[in-house]
C-alpha positions in Angstrom: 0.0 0.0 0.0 1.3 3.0 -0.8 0.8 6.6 0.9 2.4 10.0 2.0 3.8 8.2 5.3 2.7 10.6 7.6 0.5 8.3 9.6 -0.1 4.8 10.5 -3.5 4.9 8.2 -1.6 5.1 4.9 0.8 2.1 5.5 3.5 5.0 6.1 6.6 4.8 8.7 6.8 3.6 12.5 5.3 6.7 14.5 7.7 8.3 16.9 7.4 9.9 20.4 9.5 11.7 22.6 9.9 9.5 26.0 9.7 11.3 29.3 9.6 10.8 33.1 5.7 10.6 34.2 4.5 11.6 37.7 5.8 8.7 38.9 9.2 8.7 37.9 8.8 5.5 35.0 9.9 6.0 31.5 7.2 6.7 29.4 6.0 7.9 25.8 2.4 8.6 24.8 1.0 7.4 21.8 0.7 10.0 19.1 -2.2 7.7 17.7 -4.8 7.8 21.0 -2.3 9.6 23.4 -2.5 6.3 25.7 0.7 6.7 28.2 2.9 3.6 27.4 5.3 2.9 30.2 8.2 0.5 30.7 11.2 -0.1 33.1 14.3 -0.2 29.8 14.5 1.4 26.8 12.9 -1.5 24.7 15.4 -3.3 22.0 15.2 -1.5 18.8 13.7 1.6 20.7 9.7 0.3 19.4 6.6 -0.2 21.7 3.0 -1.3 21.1 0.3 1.0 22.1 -1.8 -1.1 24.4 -5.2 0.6 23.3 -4.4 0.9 19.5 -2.1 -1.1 18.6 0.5 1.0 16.8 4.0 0.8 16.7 5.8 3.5 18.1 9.4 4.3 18.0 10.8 5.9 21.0 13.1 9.1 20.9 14.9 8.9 24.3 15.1 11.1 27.1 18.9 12.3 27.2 20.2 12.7 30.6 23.7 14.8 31.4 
């Protein structure tokens, strides 16, 4: 399928999100699909989670700590 790649409706790329600290101090990213709040404990291997209300792919930018 082809399409402009700017969303997960036209077959296009893996969306991306920006991870951040949530109130309670987990890693997180929201979905840019459904804005669900996906958390986890490590950056996940190849930097991708799955929303857990939608389904979509979502590659993480990570949070860069000095």
């Amino acid at each position: 399928m082809s399409g402009c790649g700017s969303c997960s409706a036209c077959g296009g790329s893996d969306d991306r999100a920006q991870e951040y600290k949530n109130c309670l101090g987990q890693s997180a990213v929201k979905c840019p699909i459904c804005e669900t709040e996906i958390t986890f404990e490590k950056l996940p291997p190849g930097r991708k989670v799955k929303c857990t209300k939608c389904d979509s792919i979502i590659e993480v930018i990570p949070l860069l700590l000095n």
